[in-house]
KOLVODREN-832853 format. One record per residue (C-alpha): residue in three letters; x, y, z. Coordinates in steps of 0.02 Angstrom, whole numbers, padded with zeros to 5 digits, always signed. Example, Ala and Ser with C-alpha at 12.3 -4.5 7.8 and 13.67 -1.06 7.14 Angstrom:
BEGIN
ALA+00615-00225+00390
SER+00684-00053+00357
//
This chain:
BEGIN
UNK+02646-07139+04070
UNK+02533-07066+03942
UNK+02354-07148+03959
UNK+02263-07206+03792
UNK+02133-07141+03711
UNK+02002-07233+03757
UNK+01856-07261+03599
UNK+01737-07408+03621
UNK+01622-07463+03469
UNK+01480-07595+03472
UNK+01527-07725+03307
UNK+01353-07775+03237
UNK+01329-07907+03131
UNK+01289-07877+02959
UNK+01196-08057+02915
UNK+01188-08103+02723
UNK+01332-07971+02680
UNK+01460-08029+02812
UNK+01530-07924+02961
UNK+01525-07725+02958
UNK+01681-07618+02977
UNK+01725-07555+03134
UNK+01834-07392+03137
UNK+02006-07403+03237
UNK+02030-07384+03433
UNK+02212-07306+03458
UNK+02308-07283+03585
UNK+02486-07183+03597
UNK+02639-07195+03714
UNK+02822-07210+03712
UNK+02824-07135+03530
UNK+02712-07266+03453
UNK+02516-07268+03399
UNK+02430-07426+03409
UNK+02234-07418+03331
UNK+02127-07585+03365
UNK+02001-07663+03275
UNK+01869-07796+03336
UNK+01772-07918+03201
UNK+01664-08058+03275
UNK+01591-08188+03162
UNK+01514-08357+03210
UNK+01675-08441+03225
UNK+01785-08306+03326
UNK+01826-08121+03339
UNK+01961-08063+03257
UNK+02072-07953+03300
UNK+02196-07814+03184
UNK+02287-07669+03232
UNK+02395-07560+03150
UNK+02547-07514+03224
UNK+02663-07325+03180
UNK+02799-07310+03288
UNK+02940-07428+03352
UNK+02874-07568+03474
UNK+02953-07722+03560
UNK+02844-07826+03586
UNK+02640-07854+03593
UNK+02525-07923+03690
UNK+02324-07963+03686
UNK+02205-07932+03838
UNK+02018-07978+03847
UNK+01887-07930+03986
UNK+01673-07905+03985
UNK+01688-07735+04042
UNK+01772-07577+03978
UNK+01875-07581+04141
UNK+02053-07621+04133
UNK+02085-07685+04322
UNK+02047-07894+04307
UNK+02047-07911+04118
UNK+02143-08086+04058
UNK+02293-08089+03960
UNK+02272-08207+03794
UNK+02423-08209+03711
UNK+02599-08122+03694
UNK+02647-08120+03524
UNK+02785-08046+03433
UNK+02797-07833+03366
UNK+02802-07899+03200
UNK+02622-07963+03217
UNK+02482-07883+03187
UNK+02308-07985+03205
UNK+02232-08126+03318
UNK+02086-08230+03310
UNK+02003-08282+03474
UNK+01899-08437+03478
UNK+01845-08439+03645
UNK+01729-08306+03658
UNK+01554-08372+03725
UNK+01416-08326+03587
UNK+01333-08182+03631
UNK+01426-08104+03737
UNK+01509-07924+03718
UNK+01672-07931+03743
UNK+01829-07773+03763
UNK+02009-07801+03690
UNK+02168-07707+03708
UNK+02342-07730+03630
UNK+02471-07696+03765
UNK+02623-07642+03678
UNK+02809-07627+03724
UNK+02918-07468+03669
UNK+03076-07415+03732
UNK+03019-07296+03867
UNK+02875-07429+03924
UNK+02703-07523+03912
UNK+02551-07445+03835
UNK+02391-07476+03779
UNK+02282-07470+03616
UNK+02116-07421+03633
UNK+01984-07536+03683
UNK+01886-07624+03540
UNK+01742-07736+03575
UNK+01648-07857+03470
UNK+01511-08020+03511
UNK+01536-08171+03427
UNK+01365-08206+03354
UNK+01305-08388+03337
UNK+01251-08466+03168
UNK+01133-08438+03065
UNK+01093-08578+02944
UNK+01024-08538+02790
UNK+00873-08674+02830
UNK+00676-08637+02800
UNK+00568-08653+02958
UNK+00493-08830+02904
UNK+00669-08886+02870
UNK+00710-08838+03049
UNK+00554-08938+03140
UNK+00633-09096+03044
UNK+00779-09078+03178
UNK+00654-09042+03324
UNK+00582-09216+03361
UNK+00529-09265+03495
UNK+00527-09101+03611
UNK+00509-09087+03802
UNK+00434-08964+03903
UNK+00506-08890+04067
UNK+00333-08847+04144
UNK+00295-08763+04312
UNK+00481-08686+04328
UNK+00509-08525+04249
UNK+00343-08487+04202
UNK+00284-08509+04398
UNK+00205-08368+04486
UNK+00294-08326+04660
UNK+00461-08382+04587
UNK+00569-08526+04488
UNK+00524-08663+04626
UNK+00383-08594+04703
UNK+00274-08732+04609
UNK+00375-08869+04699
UNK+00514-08896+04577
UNK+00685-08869+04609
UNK+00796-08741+04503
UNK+00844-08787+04337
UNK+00983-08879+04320
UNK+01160-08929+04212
UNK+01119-09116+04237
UNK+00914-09113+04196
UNK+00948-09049+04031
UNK+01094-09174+03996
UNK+00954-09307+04054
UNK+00854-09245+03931
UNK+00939-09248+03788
UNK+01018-09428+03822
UNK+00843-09493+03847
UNK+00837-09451+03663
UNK+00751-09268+03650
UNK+00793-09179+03540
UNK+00711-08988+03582
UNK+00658-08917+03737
UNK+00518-08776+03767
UNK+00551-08671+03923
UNK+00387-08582+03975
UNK+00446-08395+04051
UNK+00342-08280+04156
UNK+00402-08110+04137
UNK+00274-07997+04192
UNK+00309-08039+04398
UNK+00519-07991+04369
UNK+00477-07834+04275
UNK+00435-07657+04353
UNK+00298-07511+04307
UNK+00359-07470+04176
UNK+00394-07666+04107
UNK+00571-07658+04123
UNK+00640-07835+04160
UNK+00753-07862+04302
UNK+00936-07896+04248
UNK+00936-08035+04372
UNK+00785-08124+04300
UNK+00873-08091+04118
UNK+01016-08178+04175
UNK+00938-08331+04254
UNK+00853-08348+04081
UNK+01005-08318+04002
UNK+01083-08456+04112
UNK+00953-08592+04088
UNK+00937-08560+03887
UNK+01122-08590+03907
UNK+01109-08753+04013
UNK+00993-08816+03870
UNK+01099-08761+03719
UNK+01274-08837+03804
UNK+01182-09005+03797
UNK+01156-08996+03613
UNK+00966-08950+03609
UNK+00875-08846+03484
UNK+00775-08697+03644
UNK+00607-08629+03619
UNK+00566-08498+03747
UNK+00402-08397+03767
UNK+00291-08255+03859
UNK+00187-08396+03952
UNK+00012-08368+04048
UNK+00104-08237+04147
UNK-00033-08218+04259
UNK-00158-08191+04109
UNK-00147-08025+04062
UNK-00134-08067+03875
UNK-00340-08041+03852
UNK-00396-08028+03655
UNK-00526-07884+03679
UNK-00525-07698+03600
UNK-00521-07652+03752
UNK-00355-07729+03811
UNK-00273-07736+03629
UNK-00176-07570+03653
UNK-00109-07602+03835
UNK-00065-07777+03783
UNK+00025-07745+03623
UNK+00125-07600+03711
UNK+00171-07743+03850
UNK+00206-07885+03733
UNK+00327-07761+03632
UNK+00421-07711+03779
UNK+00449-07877+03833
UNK+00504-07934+03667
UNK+00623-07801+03614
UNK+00716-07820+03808
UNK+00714-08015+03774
UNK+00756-08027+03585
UNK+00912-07879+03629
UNK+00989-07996+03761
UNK+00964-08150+03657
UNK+01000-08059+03474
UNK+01176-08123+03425
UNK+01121-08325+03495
UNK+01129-08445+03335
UNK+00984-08527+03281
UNK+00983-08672+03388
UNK+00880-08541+03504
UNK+00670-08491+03448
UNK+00567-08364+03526
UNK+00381-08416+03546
UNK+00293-08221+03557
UNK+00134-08308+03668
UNK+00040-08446+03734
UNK-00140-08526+03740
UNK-00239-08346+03721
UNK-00408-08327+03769
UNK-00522-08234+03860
UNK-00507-08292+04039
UNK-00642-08420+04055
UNK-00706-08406+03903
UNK-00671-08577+03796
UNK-00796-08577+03642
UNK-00735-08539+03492
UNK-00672-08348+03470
UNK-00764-08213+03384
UNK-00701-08087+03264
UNK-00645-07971+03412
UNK-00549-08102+03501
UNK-00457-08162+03326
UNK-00418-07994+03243
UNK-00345-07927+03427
UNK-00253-08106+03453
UNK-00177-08104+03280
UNK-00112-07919+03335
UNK-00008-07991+03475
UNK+00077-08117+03354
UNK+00100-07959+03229
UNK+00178-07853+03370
UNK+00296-07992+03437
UNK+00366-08036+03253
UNK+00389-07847+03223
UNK+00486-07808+03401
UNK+00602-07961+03376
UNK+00650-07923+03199
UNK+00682-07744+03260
UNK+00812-07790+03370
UNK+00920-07834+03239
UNK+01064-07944+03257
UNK+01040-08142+03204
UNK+00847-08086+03269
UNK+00835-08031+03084
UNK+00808-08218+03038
UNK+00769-08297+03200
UNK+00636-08435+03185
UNK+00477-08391+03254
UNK+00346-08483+03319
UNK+00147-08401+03341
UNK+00015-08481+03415
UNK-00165-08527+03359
UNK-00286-08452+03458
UNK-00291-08534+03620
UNK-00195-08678+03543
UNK-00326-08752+03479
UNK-00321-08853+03328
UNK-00493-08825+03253
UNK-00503-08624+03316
UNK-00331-08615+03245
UNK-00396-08677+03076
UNK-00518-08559+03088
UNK-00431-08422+03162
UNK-00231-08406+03110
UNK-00245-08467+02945
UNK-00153-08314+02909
UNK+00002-08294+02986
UNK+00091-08124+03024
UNK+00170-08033+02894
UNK+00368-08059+02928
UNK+00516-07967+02854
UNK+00600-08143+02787
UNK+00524-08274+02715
UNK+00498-08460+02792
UNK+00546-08412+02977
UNK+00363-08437+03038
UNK+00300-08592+03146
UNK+00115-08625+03212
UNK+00082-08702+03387
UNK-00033-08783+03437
UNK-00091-08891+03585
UNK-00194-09048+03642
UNK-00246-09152+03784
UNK-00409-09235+03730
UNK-00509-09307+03791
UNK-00487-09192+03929
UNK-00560-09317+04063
UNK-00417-09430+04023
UNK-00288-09348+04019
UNK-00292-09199+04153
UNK-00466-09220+04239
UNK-00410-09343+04393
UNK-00554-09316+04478
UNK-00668-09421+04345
UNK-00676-09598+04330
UNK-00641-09585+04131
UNK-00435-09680+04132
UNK-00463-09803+03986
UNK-00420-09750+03794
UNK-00416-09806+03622
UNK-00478-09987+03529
UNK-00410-10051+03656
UNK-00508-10007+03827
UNK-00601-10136+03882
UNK-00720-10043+04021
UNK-00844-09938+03916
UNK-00899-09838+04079
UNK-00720-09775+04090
UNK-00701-09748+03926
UNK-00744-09574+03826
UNK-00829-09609+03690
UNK-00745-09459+03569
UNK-00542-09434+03546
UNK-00484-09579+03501
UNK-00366-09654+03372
UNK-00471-09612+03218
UNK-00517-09415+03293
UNK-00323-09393+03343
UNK-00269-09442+03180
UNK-00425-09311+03080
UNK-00339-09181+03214
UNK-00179-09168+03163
UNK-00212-09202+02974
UNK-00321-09040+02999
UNK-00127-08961+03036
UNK-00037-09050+02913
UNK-00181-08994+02759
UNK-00194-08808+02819
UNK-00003-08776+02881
UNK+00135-08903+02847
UNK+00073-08959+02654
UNK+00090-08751+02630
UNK+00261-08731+02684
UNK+00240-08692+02876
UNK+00290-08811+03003
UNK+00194-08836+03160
UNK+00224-08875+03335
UNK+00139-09000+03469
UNK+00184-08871+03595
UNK+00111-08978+03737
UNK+00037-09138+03750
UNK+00028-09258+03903
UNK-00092-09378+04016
UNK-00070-09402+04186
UNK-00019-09545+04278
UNK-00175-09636+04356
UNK-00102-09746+04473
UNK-00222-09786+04576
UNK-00339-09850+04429
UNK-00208-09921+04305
UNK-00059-09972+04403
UNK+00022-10034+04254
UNK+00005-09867+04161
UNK-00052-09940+03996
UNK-00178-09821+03950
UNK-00068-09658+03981
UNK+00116-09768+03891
UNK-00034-09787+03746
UNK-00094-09623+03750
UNK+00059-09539+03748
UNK+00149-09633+03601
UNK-00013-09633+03504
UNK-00004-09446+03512
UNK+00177-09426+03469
UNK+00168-09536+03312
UNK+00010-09488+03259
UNK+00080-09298+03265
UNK+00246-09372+03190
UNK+00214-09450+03034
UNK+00105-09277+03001
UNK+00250-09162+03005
UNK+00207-09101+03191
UNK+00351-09093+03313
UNK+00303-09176+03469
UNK+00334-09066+03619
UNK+00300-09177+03783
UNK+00227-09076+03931
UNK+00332-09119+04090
UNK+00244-09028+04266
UNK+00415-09096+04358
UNK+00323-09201+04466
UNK+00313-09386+04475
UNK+00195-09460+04583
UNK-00005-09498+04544
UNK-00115-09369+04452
UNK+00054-09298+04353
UNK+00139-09303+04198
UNK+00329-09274+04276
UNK+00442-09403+04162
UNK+00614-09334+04249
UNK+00691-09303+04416
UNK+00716-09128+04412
UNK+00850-09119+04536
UNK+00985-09234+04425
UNK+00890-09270+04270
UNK+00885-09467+04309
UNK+00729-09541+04197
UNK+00579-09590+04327
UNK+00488-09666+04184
UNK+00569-09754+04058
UNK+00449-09846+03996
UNK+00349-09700+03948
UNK+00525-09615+03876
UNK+00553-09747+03768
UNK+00384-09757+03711
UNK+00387-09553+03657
UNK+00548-09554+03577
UNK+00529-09715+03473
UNK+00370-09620+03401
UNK+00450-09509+03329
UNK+00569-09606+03255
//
């Protein structure tokens, strides 16, 4: 038996100006020449193949590797025809094909062809996106924990929490990522870590939610100084082009988030020049690695952060946003949780809120209703009313228990927040630490995705309604 010539070519996507040609992958036997051809679009990959020679019979093979041995068999199909369409390809995944063809003398192959089937990209501005986004959860202390995915007490990720999720009625989910700790010297990530990240970003998507993922705290070597701009920028692009290649063909259900709440460690005032012109750097280098990678990465929504997430130094700070190489694919982030003794300080006595507190000694006297509300109008005025959406990218108090057994205060709190962000144009992103006893802010049972508050649930979602 003659063995085929063996030619395997990489089918990019070419987005705007449909797919690109791919040249022919023959293979000879028995007296006949069979040269295959690989197309993927959002919908399938299609197969054609031209056939000289007399054959018998055809048939279509499909594997993830270049290797013959194991590949599947996906149809058998007449000699007469010449072209298949597979719709069963998972998105973003590079897959090898091979016509197996009959001749009198025996069975051959083409060459191998591959192609990805790249997800959608919908021709949709980034403030028409965050329209679809509302409300968002966070799955915090998971991925982004330091020693490993559980080592902060919560179990692996799960099938069943993100199905929970999204039948509670959320309708995004923001998956904080450490990267640094699965990464060598050199800042290469390990293919196992890219996979589990692959694999959650998959649970999330298969239960029909939109996926932000981000470079988290890391372990805080994302400092805005001249003196750490260079090593940081050379970091944050490595990270970005490895992570924006493996996730370059996902549709746009799927948004990269290039930091997180940057600052110099310890240092909480407001920045200086230094700190904002070295911050704003990082945003620049993540936009320019992921829109080098190509792919559906070209128009990939984005989402940059205000400098340490905070509303006013954002205002003051990121006004500007990053230059990008399309236009509208540009979010801001931004964070709160005041008044901080409320919501994540449980060792003060402060666990009333709003007009209606009745205990003035537990009671802050700043962040209520009226400040909440000047906050995010401060984001709708400088960002939304301009054409760029924003997101809430966390937001939560804790449960207090012990003090309000009830849980008024933090059911108010937290549906105050959400609506007042809401009606503004902000999407709501809920921060859940997975745990869901006193002094936390876990809404879910990480292990099944079962709601352990429902009350407060119901409260978030019907906010943003």
């Amino acid at each position: 038996m003659m063995k085929p010539f063996l030619s395997l070519v990489l089918f990019l996507l070419a987005l705007g100006a449909g797919p690109l040609a791919q040249a022919q992958s023959c293979g000879s036997g028995g007296g006949a020449t069979v040269c295959l051809t690989a197309t993927g679009t959002s919908d399938n990959i299609k197969l054609s193949w031209t056939v000289s020679g007399a054959v018998t019979g055809v048939q279509v093979y499909r594997d993830t590797d270049s290797n013959t041995a194991g590949r599947s068999r996906l149809a058998i199909l007449s000699a007469s025809t010449t072209s298949y369409a597979d719709t069963t390809p998972v998105q973003g995944t590079t897959y090898w094909y091979w016509v197996k063809f009959t001749t009198s003398a025996g069975s051959y192959d083409s060459g191998a062809a591959t192609a990805v089937r790249a997800g959608a990209v919908r021709s949709l501005t980034s403030l028409q996106m965050s329209k679809l986004m509302s409300p968002g959860w966070n799955m915090g202390n998971s991925l982004e924990a330091i020693g490993g995915e559980t080592a902060w007490g919560n179990p692996a990720a799960n099938q069943a929490l993100f199905n929970g999720v999204k039948a509670a009625g959320f309708k995004s989910v923001r998956i904080p990522v450490s990267w640094s700790q699965y990464a060598d010297s050199n800042y290469n990530i390990s293919a196992s870590w890219m996979s589990r990240v692959t694999q959650v970003v998959d649970y999330a998507r298969a239960a029909g939610l939109y996926v932000i993922i981000n470079v988290h705290w890391d372990g805080g070597w994302m400092q805005p100084s001249y003196a750490q701009q260079a090593a940081v920028n050379s970091r944050l692009n490595k990270f970005w082009t490895q992570i924006g290649n493996n996730f370059k063909y996902y549709d746009d259900y799927l948004l990269f988030a290039g930091t997180n709440e940057t600052n110099i460690d310890g240092v909480f005032s407001a920045p200086t020049t230094e700190n904002c012109t070295v911050q704003k750097s990082f945003l620049q280098t993540f936009v320019n690695a992921v829109r080098a990678t190509g792919g559906n990465n070209t128009q990939r929504h984005l989402v940059v952060q205000g400098y340490l997430t905070n509303i006013d130094y954002t205002v003051g700070c990121n006004a500007t946003l990053p230059s990008d190489s399309v236009a509208s694919r540009l979010m801001m982030e931004v964070h709160y949780y005041d008044p901080y003794n409320f919501t994540l300080n449980d060792s003060d006595n402060i666990w009333q809120w709003g007009a209606s507190a009745t205990n003035p000694s537990a009671t802050e006297t700043w962040a209520n209703e009226s400040y909440t509300d000047t906050q995010f109008q401060k984001m709708k005025t400088n960002f939304i009313d301009k054409g760029v959406p924003v997101i809430l990218g966390e937001y939560s108090a804790n449960l207090r228990s012990n003090v309000d057994p009830t849980g008024k205060y933090r059911k108010l709190w937290n549906q105050y927040i959400t609506q007042a962000a809401f009606k503004r144009g902000v999407v709501p992103m809920y921060w859940d630490s997975g745990y869901t006893g006193n002094h936390a802010s876990g809404l879910f049972n990480r292990s099944n995705g079962s709601q352990a508050y429902p009350d407060v649930i119901t409260g978030i979602v019907n906010a943003a309604k």
